[in-house]
C-alpha positions in Angstrom: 62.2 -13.3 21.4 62.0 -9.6 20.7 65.4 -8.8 19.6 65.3 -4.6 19.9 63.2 -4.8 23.4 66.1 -7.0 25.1 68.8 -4.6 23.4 66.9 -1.8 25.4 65.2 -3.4 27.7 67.8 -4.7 30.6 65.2 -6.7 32.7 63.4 -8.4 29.5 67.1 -9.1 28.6 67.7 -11.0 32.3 64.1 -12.6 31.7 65.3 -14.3 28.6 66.9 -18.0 29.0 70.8 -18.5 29.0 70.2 -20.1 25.7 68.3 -17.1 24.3 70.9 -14.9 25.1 73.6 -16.8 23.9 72.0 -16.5 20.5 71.0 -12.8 20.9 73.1 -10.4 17.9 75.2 -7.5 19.3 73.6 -4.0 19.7 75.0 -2.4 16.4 75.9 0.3 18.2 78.0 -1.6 19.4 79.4 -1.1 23.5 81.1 2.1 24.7 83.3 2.5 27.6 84.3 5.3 29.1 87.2 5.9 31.6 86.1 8.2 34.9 89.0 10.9 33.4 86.6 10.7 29.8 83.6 11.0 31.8 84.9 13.7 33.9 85.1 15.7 30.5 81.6 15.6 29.0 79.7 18.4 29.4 76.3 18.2 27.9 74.5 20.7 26.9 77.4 23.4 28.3 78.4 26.3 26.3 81.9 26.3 25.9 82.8 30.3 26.4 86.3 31.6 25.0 88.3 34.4 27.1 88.3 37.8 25.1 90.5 40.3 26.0 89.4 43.5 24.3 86.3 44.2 23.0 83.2 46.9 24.2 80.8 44.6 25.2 76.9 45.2 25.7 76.2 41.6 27.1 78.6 39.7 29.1 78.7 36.3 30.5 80.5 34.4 32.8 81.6 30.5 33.2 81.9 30.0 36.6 83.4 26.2 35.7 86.3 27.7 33.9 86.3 31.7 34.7 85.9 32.7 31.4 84.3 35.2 30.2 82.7 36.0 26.6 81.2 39.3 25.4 78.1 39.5 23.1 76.3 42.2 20.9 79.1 44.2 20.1 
């Protein structure tokens, strides 16, 4: 039994015996689970932009998830 292929590998997993995966060890990552609220708050890969309220900007961007908007190159 390959021990790291049927901790990544969910149809080699279901291919494996009752009995072989009764004695298969726990991922040591261990399980994670998240609640729909928790998963309604990752943002991956988002930049997260900060209101400014006075400054002279020469770049500005906006966050159209959360109106913000942040100047740059002052």
């Amino acid at each position: 039994m390959d021990i790291i292929r049927a901790w990544k590998d969910e149809g080699y997993r279901n291919s494996l015996s009752k009995a072989e995966r009764a004695v298969l060890p726990p991922h040591p990552a261990g399980l994670i689970t998240l609640t729909d609220e928790e998963l309604g708050a990752v943002a991956g890969g988002m930049i997260n932009l900060t209101r400014v309220t006075q400054c002279e900007c020469v770049i500005t961007q906006h966050c159209p998830s959360t109106g913000t908007i942040a100047c740059a190159g002052l």
